[in-house]
C-alpha positions in Angstrom: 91.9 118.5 85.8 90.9 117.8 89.4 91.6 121.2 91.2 88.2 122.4 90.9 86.6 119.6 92.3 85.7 119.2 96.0 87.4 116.4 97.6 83.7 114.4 98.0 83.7 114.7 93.7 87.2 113.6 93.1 87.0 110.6 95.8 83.1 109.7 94.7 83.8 109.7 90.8 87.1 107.8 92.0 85.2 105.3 93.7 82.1 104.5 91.3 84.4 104.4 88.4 86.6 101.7 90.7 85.9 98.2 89.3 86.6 99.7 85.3 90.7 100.2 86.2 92.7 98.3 84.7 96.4 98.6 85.3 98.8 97.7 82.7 102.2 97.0 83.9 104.2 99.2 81.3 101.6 102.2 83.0 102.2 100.7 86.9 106.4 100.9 85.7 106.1 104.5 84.4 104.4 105.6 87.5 106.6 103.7 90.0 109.1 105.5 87.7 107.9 109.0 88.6 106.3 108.6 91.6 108.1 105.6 93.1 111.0 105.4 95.9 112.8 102.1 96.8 115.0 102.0 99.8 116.7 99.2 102.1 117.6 98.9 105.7 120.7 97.3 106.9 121.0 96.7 110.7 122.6 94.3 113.5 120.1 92.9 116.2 121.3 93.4 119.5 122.6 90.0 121.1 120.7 88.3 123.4 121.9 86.6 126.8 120.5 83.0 126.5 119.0 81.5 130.2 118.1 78.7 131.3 116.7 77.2 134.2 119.1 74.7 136.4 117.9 73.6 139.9 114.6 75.8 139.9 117.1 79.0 139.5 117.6 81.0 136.2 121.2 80.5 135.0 122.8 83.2 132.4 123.7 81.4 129.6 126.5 82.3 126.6 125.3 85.4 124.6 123.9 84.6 120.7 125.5 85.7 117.9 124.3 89.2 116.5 122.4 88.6 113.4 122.0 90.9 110.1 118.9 92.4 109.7 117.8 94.0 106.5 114.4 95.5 106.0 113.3 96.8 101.6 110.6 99.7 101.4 108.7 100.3 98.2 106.8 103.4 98.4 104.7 105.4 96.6 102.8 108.6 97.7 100.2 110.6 96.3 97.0 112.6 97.3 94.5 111.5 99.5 92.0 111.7 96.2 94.2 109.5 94.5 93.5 107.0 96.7 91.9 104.1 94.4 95.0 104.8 91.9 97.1 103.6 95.0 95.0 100.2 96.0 94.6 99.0 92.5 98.2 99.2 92.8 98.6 97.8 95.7 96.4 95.1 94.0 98.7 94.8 91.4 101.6 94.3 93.3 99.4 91.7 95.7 101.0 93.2 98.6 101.3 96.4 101.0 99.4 98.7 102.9 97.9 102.3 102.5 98.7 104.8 105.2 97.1 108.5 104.5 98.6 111.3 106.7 95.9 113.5 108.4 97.4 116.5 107.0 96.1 116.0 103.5 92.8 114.3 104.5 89.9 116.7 103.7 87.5 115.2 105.0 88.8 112.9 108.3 86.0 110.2 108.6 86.9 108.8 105.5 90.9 108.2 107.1 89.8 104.9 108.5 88.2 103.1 105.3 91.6 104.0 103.5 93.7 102.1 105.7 94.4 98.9 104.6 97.2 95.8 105.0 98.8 93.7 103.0 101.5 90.9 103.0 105.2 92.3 103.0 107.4 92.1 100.2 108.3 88.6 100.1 106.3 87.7 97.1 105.5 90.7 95.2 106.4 91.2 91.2 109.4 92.6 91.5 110.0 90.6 87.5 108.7 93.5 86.5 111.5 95.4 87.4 114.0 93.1 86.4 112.3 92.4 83.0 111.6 95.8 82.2 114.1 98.1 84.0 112.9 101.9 85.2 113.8 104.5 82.5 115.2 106.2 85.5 117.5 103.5 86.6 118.9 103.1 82.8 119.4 107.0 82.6 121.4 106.8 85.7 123.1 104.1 84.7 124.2 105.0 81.8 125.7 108.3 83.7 127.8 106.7 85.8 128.9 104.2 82.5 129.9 107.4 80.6 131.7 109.2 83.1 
């Protein structure tokens, strides 16, 4: 539907069509379905030497304990053009950032007005997962049930 359209077309229809979008959540869970990758990190932090300071000199102290880190990605990438399908998402969710790569940016002016932040994942709808679970996630599931 979009191939024969310039980049200015797709991203200017895109944007004056912006404020009539609205997602439902069984749309936002099919496309997170399809398009969506979740992923967690698991490290130690390295331990630290504690000082202090005793007579005006720095004293080395006992070392701290190492602590568990774990970092959770939610990511979902698309084309440049698709970039208002990915903030009212973004929206949706109430959290998250959008980060276009240069590669598959026609038109590399417009790079800066699609970056924007968000807050992490610590309060983000994730219900929706765990009402409604990924067709995916159940196919998969069920695989590893029947085998």
């Amino acid at each position: 539907m979009n191939k024969n359209r310039s980049f200015d077309e797709q991203y200017n229809h895109l944007l004056l069509n912006k404020d009539k979008v609205k997602l439902n959540p069984y749309w936002v869970l099919g496309f997170v379905d399809a398009e969506g990758t979740f992923g967690s990190l698991i490290t130690k932090s390295s331990p630290a030497l504690t000082h202090s300071v005793k007579d005006g000199e720095r004293v080395k102290g006992e070392k701290r304990l190492e602590k568990i880190v774990t970092r959770s990605r939610f990511s979902i990438s698309q084309s440049t053009h698709d970039v208002f399908i990915l903030q009212h998402i973004k929206n949706f969710f109430n959290a998250g950032y959008l980060d276009p790569k240069e590669t598959e940016i026609d038109t590399l002016a417009l790079a800066p007005r699609l970056r924007a932040r968000g807050r992490g994942l610590k309060n983000v709808k994730i219900v929706l997962f765990t009402i409604i679970p990924l067709p995916k996630a159940l196919y998969l599931f069920s695989i590893i049930i029947l085998c």
